[in-house]
Each structure stands twice: as C-alpha cells, then as structure tokens.
C-alpha positions as CSV (number, residue, x, y, z in Angstrom):
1,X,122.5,116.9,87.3
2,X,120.9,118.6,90.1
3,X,123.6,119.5,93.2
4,X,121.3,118.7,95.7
5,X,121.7,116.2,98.5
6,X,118.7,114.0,99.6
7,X,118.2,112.9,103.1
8,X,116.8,109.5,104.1
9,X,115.7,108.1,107.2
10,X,116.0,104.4,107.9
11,X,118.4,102.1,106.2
12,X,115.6,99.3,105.9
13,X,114.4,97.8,102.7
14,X,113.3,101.0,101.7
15,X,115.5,103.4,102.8
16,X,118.3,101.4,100.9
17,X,116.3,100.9,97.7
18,X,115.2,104.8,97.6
19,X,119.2,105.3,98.6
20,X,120.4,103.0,95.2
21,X,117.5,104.6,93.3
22,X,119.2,107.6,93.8
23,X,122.3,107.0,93.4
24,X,122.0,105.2,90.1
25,X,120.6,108.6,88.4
26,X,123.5,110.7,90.2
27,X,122.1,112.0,93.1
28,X,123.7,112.3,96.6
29,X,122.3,110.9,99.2
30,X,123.0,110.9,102.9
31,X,121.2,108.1,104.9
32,X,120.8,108.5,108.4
33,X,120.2,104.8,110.4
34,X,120.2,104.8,114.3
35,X,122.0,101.2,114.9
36,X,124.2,100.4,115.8
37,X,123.7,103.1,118.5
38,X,120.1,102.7,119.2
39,X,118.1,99.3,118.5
40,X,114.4,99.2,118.2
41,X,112.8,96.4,119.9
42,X,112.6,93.9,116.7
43,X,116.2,94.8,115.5
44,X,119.1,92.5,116.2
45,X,121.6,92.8,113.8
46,X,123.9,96.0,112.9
47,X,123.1,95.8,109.4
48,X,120.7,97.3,107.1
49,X,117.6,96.1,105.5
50,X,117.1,93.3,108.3
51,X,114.6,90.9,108.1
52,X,112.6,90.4,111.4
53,X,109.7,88.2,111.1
54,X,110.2,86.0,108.6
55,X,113.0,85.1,105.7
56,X,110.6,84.6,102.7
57,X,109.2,87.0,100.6
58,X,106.5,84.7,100.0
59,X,105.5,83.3,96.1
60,X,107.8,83.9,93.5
61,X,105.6,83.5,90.7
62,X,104.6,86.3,88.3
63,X,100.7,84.7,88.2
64,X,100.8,85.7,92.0
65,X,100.6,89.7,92.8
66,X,103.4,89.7,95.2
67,X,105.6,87.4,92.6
68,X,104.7,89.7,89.7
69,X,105.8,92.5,91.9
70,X,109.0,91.4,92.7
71,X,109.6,90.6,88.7
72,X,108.2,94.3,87.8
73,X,110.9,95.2,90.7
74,X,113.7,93.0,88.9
75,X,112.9,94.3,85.2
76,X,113.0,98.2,87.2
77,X,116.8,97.2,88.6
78,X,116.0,96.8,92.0
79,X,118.6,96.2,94.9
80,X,116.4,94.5,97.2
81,X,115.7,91.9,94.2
82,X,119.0,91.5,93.2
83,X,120.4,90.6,96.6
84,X,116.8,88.4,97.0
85,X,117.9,86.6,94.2
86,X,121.7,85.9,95.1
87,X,121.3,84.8,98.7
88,X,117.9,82.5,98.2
89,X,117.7,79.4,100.0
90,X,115.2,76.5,99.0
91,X,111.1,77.0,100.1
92,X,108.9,75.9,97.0
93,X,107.2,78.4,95.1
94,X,108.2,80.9,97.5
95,X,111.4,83.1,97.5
96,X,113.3,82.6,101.1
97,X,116.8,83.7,101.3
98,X,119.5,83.5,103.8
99,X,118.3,86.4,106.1
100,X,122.1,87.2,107.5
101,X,123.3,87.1,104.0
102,X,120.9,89.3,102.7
103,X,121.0,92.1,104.9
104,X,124.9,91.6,104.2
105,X,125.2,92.2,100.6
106,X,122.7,95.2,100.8
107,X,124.9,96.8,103.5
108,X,127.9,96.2,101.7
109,X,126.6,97.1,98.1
110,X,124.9,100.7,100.2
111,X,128.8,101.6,102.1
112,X,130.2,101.0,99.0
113,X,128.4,103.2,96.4
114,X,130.3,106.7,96.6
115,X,127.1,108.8,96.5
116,X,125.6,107.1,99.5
117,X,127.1,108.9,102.9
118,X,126.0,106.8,105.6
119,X,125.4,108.3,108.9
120,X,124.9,106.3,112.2
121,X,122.5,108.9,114.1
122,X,119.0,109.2,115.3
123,X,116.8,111.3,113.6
124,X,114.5,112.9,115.9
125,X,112.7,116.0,113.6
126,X,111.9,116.3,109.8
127,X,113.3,119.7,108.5
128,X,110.2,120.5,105.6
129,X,112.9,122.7,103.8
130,X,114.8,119.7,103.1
131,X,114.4,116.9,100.2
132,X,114.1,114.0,102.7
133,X,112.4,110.9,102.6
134,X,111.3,109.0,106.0
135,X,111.6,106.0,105.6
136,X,111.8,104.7,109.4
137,X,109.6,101.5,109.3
138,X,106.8,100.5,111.5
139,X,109.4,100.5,114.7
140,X,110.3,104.7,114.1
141,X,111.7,106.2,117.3
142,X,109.3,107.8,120.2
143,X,111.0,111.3,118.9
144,X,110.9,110.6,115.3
145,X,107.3,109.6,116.0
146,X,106.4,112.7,117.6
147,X,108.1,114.8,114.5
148,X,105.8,112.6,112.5
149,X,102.5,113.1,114.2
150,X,103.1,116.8,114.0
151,X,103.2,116.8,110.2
152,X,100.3,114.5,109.6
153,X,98.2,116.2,112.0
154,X,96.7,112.6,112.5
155,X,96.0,110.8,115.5
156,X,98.7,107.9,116.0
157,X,97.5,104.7,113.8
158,X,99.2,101.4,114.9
159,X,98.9,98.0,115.1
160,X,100.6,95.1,116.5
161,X,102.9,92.9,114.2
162,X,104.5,89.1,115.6
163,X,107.7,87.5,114.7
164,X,107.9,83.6,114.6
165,X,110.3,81.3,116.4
166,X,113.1,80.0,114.7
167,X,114.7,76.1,115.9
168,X,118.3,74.2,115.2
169,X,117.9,71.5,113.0
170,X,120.0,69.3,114.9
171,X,117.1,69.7,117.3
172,X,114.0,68.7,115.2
173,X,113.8,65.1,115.7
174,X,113.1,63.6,112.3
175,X,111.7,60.3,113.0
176,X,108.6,62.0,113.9
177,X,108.8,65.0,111.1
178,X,109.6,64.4,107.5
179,X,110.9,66.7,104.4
180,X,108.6,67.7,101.5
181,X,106.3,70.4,99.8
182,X,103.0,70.4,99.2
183,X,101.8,68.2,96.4
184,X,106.1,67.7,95.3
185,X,106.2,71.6,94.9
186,X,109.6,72.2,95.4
187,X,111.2,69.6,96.1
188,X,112.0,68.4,100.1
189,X,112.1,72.5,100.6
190,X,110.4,72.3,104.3
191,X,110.0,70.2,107.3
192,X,106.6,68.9,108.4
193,X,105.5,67.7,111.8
194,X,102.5,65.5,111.3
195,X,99.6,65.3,114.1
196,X,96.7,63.3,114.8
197,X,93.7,64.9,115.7
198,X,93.9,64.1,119.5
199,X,97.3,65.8,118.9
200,X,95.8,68.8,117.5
201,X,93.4,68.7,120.2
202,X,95.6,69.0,122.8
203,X,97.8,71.3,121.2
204,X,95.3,73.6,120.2
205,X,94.0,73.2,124.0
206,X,97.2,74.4,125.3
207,X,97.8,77.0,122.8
208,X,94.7,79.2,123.6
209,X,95.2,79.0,127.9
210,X,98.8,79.7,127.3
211,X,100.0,83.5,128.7
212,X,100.8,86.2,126.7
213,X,103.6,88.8,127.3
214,X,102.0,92.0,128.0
215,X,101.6,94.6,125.6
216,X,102.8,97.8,126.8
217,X,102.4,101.3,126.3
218,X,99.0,100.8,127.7
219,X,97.4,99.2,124.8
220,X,94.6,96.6,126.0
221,X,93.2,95.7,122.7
222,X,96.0,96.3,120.4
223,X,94.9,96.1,116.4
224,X,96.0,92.8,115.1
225,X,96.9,93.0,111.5
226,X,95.1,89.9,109.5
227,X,98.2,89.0,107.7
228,X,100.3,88.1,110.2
229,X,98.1,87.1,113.1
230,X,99.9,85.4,116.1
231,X,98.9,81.9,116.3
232,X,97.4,81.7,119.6
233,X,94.9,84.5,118.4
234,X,93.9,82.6,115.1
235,X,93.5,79.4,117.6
236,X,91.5,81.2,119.7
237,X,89.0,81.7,116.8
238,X,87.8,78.6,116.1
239,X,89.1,74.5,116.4
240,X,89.9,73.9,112.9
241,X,90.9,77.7,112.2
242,X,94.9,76.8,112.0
243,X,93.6,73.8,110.0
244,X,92.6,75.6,107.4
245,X,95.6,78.0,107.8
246,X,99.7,77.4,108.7
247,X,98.7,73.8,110.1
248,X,96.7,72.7,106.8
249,X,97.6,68.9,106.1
250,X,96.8,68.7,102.3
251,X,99.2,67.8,99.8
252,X,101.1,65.6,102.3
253,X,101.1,62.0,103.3
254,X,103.6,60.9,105.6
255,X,106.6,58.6,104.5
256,X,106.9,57.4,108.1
257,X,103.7,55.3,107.7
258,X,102.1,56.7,104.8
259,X,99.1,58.3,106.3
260,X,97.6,61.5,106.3
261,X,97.6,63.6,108.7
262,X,95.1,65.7,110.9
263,X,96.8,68.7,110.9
264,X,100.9,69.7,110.0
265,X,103.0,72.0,111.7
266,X,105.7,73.3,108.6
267,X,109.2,74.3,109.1
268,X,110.9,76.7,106.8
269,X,115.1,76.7,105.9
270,X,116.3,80.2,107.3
271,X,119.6,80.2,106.5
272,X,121.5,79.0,104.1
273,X,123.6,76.8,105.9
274,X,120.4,74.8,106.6
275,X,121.2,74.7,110.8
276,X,118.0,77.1,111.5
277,X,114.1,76.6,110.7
278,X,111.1,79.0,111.1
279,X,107.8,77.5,112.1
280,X,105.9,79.1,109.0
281,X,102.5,81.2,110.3
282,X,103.9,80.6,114.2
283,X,104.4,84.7,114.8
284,X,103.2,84.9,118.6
285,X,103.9,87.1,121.9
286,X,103.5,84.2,124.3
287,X,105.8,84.2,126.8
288,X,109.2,82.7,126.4
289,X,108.9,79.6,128.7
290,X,105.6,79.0,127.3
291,X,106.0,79.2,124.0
292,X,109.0,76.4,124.8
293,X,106.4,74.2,126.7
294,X,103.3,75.0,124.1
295,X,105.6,74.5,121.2
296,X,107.3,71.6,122.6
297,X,103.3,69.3,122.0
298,X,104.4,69.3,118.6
299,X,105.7,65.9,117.3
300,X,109.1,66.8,116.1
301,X,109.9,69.5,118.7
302,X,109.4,68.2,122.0
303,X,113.4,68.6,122.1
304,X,113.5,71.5,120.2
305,X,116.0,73.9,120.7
306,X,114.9,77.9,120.2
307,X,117.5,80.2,118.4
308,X,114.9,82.7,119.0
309,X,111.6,82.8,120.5
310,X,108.8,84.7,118.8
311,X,107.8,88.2,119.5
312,X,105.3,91.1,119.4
313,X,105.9,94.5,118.6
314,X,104.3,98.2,117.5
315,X,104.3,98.7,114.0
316,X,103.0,102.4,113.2
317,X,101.7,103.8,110.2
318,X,100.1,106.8,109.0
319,X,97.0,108.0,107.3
320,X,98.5,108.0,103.8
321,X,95.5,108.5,101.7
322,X,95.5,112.0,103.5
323,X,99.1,112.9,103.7
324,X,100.3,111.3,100.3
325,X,100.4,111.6,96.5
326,X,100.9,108.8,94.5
327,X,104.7,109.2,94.5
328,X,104.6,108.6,98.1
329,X,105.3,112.9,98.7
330,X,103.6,114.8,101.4
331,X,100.8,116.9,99.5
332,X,101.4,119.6,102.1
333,X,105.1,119.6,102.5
334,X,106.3,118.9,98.9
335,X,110.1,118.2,100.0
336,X,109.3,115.0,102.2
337,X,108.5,111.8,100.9
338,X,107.8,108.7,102.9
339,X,108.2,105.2,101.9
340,X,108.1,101.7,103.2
341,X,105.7,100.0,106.0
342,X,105.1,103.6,107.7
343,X,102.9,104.4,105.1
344,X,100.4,101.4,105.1
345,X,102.3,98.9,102.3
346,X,102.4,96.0,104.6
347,X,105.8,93.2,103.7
348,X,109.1,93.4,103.4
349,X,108.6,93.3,98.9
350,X,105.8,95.9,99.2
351,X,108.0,98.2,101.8
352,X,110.7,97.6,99.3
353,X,108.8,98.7,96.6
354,X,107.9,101.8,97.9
355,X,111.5,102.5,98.1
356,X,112.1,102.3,94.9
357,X,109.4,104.3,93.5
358,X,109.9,106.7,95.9
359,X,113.6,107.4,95.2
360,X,112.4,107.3,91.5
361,X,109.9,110.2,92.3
362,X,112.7,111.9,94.5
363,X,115.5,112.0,91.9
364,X,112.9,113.4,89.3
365,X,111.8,116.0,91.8
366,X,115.5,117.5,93.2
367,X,116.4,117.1,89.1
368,X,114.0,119.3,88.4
369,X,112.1,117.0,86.0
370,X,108.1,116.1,85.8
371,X,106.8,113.3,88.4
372,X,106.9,110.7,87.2
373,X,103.6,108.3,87.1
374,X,103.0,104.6,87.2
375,X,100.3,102.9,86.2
376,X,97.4,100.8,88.9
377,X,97.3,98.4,85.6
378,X,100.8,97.5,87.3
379,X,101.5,95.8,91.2
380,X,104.2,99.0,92.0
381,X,101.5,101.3,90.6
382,X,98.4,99.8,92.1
383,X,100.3,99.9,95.2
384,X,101.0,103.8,95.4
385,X,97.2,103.9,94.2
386,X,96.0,102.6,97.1
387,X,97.9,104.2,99.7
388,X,97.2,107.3,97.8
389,X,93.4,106.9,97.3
390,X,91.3,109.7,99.4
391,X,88.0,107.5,98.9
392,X,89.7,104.6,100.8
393,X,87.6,104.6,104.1
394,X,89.1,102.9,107.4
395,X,92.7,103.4,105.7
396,X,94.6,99.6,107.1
397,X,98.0,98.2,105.9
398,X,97.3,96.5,103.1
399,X,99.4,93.5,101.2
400,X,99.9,94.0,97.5
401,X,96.8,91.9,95.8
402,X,95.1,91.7,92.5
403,X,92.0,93.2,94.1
404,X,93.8,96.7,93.9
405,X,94.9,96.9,90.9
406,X,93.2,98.4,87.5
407,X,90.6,96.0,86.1
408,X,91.2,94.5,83.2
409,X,88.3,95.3,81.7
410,X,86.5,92.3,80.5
411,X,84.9,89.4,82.8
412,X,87.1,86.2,83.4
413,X,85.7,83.7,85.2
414,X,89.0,80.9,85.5
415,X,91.1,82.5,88.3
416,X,94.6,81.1,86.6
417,X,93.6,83.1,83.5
418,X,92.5,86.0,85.4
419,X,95.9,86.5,86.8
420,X,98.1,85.7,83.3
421,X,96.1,88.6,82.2
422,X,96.9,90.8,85.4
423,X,100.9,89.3,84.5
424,X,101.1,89.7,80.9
425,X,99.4,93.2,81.2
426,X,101.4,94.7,84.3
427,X,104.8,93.8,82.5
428,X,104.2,94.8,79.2
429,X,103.5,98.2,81.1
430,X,106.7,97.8,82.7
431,X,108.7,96.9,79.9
432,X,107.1,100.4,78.0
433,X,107.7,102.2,81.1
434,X,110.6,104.7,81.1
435,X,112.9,106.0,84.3
C-alpha cells in the first residue's frame, strides 16, 4: 500500500465519506475542518457532517433516484448511509434522522479511525503538488475561495440556498393541527396545519409584503436555486403556487371535523426525541420578527415557539464540467480532487456521494492503480457524468434525477415501470461493480 498521505478539506458529508473511503483501503488521511475555530454562517454545531437546512434526505425508495442512490451508497459501504440509517426518525417514505445524532456518530466513527488525523485549522491555499481533495461545501472560506478561483480560472458561480424554521412541539397547538401522512403513508410521521382558503388568503397576503433580510456582499438579484426556493419567493409567483407545492392539501382530511382542507402547512420530526419540528419547504430569509408574525397566521402556530428561525446564505460552486473528470479530479492539476456541493451535486445524499466516489478515485490514484469508472446506467455514476459533461451548457447545481442517467434503451411509457427498470438496472451494476 502506497505511503502517501491524502489531504482533505472540509469535514462535511463529503469530506468524511472521501476520509472513510480512504481509510477503509489503507490510506492516510489528514482532514483539515475550521470549527470549532471558525464557523461559517450556516454552521452551528462543533461537529462534522452537520446538517443545516433540513434533517431528511428525502425518499427512501429505490424506484425514486435519490432513494436508489442512497441504496447504491449502502451496497458501496458508505458512512453517511450507515449513520443515516442508525439515527432515523419517523417521516413516511422519506429518510429523516435525528440531525444531532447523526452528525455525532460520524464525528465519533471519523476521530476514532486510526488513519484519519483530524486537524482543526483553516485552509486558506491548495498546494497542486499535494494529493488533496477540497471538499469545503457551498459555505468555503473568503481565502479558501480565492485559492479556488485561482485554479479554476472561472469567474465566481453562486447562488443563494435557505434554511427552514424549526418549532417545539410543546408549542404547536394540536387542536387546530393533526398527525398523519399523506394518503396513510407512513403512519402519523408529520404534523399538519389545515387552512381554509380565506386562511390561505391572508397568509399568502402577508407572506409576499413581509421584509427580507438583506443579502450582502452586494448581491441585488441573488440566483435562487429551484430546489430549495424560500417560500416567500415561490408565493410571490403565483396564488395557488405553494398549493401545488409544500402547502398541497391532498391525501388529507382533517380528524378534527373531517373536512378537507384548502391548503396544509406540514411539520417534520427533527429530532429523535420528538420535542422539535421543521416546517417542510418553509426555507426563507425573512426577517426574524417577521417570520414570527408571518408564521404565527398559520393555524397551529399562532403560539409557536422558534428553536430556530430560517435563514439565507451563499452557497458557491464551480464550473465543474470545465475543471473536472468524471472522478471528480482537476483535469489540469491531477493531484486535487473536489467533492461535495462545491462542485454542482446539489443535497446533502448527492454531496455525500461525491465523497465517496471521490475518495474511491483518490485511493486508486496515490495507490498507483487505474481510475476507476462508474457507469451513468447507475445514480453515483450518472451523477459524476453530469458534473463532468463539457456539452452541459449554463452548468447549475443539479439534484440527482432519472433524467441524467443512461437511457435504458427501449421506450416505456408507465412512469412506475420506467423507474423499476432505472432500479433493477443501476443495482445489478452495482452489485457487478468492483472497488
């Protein structure tokens, strides 16, 4: 086994799944993370791979990309996945987890592997002569920014990303709001706040007049990425816009009086204890007191007390389809690899991901062995496709979808079928593949 010591920048989800990666095959790996010292904006806990905007890693079935995904992860012995899996909480069809627990067990499992040295500095240049991979996130330093830029040779890319509120239970009054999923799905895994239309109305009213926090750095019309628009912009777009979005009312009657309503707000478990709730599609940068005073129209929450309000912050990436093979490796400075939301896989299972097939690439590389390749017939390998892909035009962050991946070749019409086709072909891929 190869002497050499990798470097990684960012103990996120993929700096600590490109860390275990490398680790598992022998290789030494010193990972560099700025907090406790330095916090960005979003950051609030000391330890790694924290979530920020959200605790669910959305659907966790295979016949859904982002499901089949994290089961390609599971079958490729993924960290992320295995402390997804031990520290889940209930939310459908979706895979939530206790966000404090899970960015517990991945610190402890990272501090306690002996070829993983952690180091609690800021990173501020990339050294090309070293096997590094930058894996920063969307929130990388001003410095480690610069360092960045310089190697690209791009102009800065960025958008603007928003983090929902989270309530107490004990403050969701539940004679107005009721438990259940959609159509039984899950059992009683959220809380729904029902509203009438005059409800909505006035809600919606409020919700588009409301003030913003400003956006700095002198950013007027920041981008806003379409997956995780902040409310009041996707209210702004149209009356019945959240209705067919976050606030959709079908599959739900209420047991109150067994009607159906207008429009529901839904509330997701955050922890496992069950004493916090996130209001699900809710990310916003209003200000504080109004987002208390907006928020507070919804029946449910007019007492509602906020663990933490929402918020709106940069989230950078860079023009991958120039800088990067399909390993995730610089094509001009073969030593650095990147992984993670910097280079355009937007979510916390996609950034994840990326770790993992970049600390695959990595080991092969400082071992001295052939890159290895994936295949865009599967989600990890249509993934490092995409971002890899010079003939993608107008390069944007980009979810992990069936739309990118390898067509199958013949013409299905029935969506459900389409994807057990995607499924049953991506895993037999998987299950053939060797690391």
């Amino acid at each position: 086994m190869a002497n050499k010591t990798v470097k990684i920048i960012g103990a996120g989800l993929a700096g600590c799944e490109a860390a275990w990666q490398l680790a598992k095959r022998g290789v030494k790996v010193k990972l560099y993370e700025m907090k406790p010292r330095k916090m960005s904006p979003a950051h609030k806990s000391e330890n790694f791979a924290e979530l920020v905007c959200s605790n669910s890693l959305r659907a966790d079935g295979i016949y859904n990309a982002v499901g089949l995904l994290k089961e390609e992860m599971r079958r490729l012995g993924s960290l992320i996945m295995e402390c997804a899996d031990a520290t889940r909480v209930p939310a459908g069809g979706a895979l939530a987890v206790d966000r404090d627990g899970f960015s517990k067990m991945v610190t402890e499992k990272i501090k306690a592997c002996p070829d993983i040295e952690i180091i609690s500095e800021e990173v501020t240049e990339i050294n090309t002569d070293e096997y590094t991979i930058v894996a920063a996130g969307p929130l990388a330093s001003d410095a480690l920014s610069e360092s960045i830029l310089k190697l690209t040779g791009d102009d800065s890319l960025h958008f603007y990303d928003a983090a929902a509120p989270i309530v107490a239970f004990d403050s969701i009054d539940m004679t107005k709001a009721f438990k259940a999923a959609r159509y039984g799905k899950g059992g009683d895994d959220y809380i729904n706040c029902p509203m009438t239309k005059d409800e909505y109305i006035a809600f919606r009213n409020a919700l588009v007049t409301a003030e913003g926090a400003p956006v700095h750095e002198g950013v007027e019309n920041p981008k806003v990425f379409e997956g995780c628009m902040p409310i009041e912009v996707m209210a702004a777009r149209g009356e019945d816009t959240m209705r067919f979005g976050p606030l959709k009312p079908v599959g739900l009657t209420s047991p109150h009086d067994g009607s159906r309503p207008y429009a529901v707000v839904q509330l997701r478990q955050d922890n496992a204890a069950a004493s916090m709730y996130n209001i699900v599609g809710f990310q916003t940068h209003l200000k504080f007191g109004e987002q208390k005073r907006v928020f507070g129209m919804i029946p449910g929450l007019e007492n509602a007390e906020f663990v933490r309000y929402g918020v709106m912050h940069r989230n950078t990436y860079i023009n991958s389809p120039k800088c990067l093979t399909a390993n995730y490796n610089m094509k001009q400075f073969s030593k650095v690899y990147f992984a993670g939301q910097i280079t355009g896989v937007e979510g916390y299972i996609e950034s994840a991901a990326s770790g993992l097939w970049a600390g695959v690439s990595m080991a092969a590389d400082v071992c001295g062995a052939a890159a290895p390749s994936i295949s865009a017939k599967t989600a990890m390998g249509a993934l490092a496709a995409y971002i890899s892909n010079p003939a993608v035009c107008d390069f944007q962050p980009m979810n992990v979808n069936f739309g990118i991946f390898e067509d199958l070749g013949m013409r299905i019409k029935d969506k459900k079928e389409k994807a057990e086709k995607y499924a049953e072909r991506a895993l037999t891929e998987i299950d053939g593949f060797k690391m």
